[in-house]
C-alpha positions as CSV (number, residue, x, y, z in Angstrom):
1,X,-7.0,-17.6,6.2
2,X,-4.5,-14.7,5.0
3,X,-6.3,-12.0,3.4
4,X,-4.6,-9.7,0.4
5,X,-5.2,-6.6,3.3
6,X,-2.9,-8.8,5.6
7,X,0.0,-9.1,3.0
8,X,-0.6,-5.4,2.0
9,X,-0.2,-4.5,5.5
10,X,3.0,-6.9,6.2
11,X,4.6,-5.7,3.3
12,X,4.1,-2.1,3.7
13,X,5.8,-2.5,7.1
14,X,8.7,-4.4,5.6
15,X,9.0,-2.0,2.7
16,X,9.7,0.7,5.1
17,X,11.8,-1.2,7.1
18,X,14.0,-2.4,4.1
19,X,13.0,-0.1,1.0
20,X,11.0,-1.2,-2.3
21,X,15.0,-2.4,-3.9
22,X,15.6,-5.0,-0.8
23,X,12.4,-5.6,0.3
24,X,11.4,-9.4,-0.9
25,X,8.5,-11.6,-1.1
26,X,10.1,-14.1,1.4
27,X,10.8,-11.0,3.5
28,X,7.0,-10.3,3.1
29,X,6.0,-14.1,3.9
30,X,8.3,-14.2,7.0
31,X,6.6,-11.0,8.6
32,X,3.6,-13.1,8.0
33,X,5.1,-16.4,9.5
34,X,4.0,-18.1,6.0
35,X,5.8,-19.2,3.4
36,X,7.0,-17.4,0.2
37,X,3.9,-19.1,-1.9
38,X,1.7,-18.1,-0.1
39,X,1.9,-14.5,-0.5
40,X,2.2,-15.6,-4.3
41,X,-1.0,-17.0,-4.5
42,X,-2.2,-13.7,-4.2
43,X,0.1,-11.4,-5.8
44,X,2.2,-13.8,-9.1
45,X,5.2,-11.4,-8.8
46,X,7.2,-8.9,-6.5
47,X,6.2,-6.2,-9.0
48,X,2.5,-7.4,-8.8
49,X,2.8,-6.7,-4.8
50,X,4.5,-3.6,-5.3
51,X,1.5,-2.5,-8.0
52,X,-0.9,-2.8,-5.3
53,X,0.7,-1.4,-2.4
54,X,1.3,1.9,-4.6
55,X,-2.6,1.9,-5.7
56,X,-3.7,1.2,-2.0
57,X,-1.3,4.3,-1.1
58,X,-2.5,6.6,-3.8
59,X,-6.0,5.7,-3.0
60,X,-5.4,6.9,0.7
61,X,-3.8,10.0,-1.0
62,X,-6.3,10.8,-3.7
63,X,-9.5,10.3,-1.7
64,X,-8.8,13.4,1.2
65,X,-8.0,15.3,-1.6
66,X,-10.8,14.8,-4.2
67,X,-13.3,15.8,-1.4
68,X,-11.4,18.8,-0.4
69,X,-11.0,19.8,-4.5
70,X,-15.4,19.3,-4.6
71,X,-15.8,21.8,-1.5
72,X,-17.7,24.9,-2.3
73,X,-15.6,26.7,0.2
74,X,-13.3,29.7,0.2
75,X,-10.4,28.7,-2.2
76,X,-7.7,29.7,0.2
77,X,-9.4,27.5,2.7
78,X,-9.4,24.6,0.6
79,X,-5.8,25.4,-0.6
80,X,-5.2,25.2,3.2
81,X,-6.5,22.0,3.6
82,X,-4.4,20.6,0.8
């Protein structure tokens, strides 16, 4: 059974294959080896798809950063970590 992770992943990979303007679902659903309705039974729209990839990156983004901002170290240590 295709999991939302699984199209995430596949689309991700197309998207930086083809860029967010020419990437497509069917583009999606053929890295998948599914078909187009598929992939939108999970995400309605292209724009839906391309809503979640850009929260799953910004959660990957956000989350090193949050824990280096809530360190009590040295400031210019943190600042390097950043």
């Amino acid at each position: 059974m295709l999991t939302t992770k699984q199209i995430l992943d596949a689309a991700e990979k197309v998207l930086r294959k083809f860029g967010p303007r020419k990437t497509t679902v069917v583009d999606v659903a053929r890295e998948l080896s599914v078909s187009h309705g598929t992939v939108y039974r999970h995400f309605k729209a292209k724009a839906d798809l391309h809503e979640a990839i850009t929260k799953r990156w910004l959660e990957r983004v956000t989350a090193p950063l949050a824990a280096i901002a809530t360190e009590q170290s040295d400031p210019k240590v943190r600042l390097r970590q950043w």
